[in-house]
C-alpha positions as CSV (number, residue, x, y, z in Angstrom):
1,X,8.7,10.4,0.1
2,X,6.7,13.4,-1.0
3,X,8.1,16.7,0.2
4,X,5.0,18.6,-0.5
5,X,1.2,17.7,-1.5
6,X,0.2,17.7,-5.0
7,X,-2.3,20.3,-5.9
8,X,-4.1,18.0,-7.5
9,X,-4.6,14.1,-8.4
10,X,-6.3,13.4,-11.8
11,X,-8.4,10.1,-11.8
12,X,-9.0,9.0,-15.4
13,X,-12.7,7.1,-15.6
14,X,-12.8,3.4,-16.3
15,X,-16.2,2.0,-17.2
16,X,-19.2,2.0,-15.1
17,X,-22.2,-0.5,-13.9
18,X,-25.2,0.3,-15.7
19,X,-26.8,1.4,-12.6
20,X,-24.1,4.0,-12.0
21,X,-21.3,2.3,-10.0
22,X,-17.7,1.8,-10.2
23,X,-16.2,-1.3,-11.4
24,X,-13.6,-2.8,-9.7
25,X,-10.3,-0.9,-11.9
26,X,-12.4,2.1,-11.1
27,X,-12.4,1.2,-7.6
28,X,-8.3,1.0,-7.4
29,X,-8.2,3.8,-8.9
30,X,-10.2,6.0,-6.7
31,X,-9.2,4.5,-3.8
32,X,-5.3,5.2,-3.8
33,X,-6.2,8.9,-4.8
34,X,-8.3,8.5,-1.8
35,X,-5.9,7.7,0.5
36,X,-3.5,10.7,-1.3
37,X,-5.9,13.0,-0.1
38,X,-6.7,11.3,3.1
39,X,-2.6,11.6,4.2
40,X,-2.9,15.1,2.7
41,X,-0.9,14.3,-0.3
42,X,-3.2,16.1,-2.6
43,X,-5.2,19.4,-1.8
44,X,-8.2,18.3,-4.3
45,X,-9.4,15.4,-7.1
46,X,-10.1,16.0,-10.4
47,X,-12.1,13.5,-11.8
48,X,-12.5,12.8,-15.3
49,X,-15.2,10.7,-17.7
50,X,-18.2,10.8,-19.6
51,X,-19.9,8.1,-21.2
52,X,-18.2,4.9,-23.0
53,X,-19.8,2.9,-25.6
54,X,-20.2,0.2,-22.7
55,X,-21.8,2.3,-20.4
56,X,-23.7,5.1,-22.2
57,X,-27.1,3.9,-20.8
58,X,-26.3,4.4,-16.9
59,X,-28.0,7.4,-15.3
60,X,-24.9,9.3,-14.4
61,X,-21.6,10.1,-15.9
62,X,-17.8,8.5,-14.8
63,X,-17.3,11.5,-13.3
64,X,-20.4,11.7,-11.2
65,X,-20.0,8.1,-10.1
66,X,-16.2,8.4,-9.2
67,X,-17.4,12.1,-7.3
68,X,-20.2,9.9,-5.5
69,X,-17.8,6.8,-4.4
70,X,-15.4,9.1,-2.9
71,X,-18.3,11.2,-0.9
72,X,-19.2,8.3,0.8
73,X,-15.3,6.8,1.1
């Protein structure tokens, strides 16, 4: 058990959809930080990412993606 929230949980990118969203290993990982800061485990969410090789055409960056799934989760 966790005595005392985290002041922070880092969310390293995976690669995104060309039209911006997560992928599914994204998804798992922004969904148990999620639910960190939902059972206020964390205080904030630091989300990392650019642009990959893969995924250097999509109109946003990891970051902005990963920021935008957990707005609307």
């Amino acid at each position: 058990m966790i005595d005392k929230p985290f002041d922070t949980v880092v969310i390293h990118s995976w690669i995104i959809n060309l039209d911006g969203s997560l992928q599914e290993e994204g998804i798992l990982r922004e969904s148990k930080a999620i639910e960190f800061y939902k059972n206020n485990l964390t205080k904030t969410l630091t989300f990392t990412g650019c642009h990959d090789t893969t995924d250097w055409k999509a109109p946003i960056t990891h970051a902005e993606a990963m920021k935008r799934y957990a707005i609307v989760n």
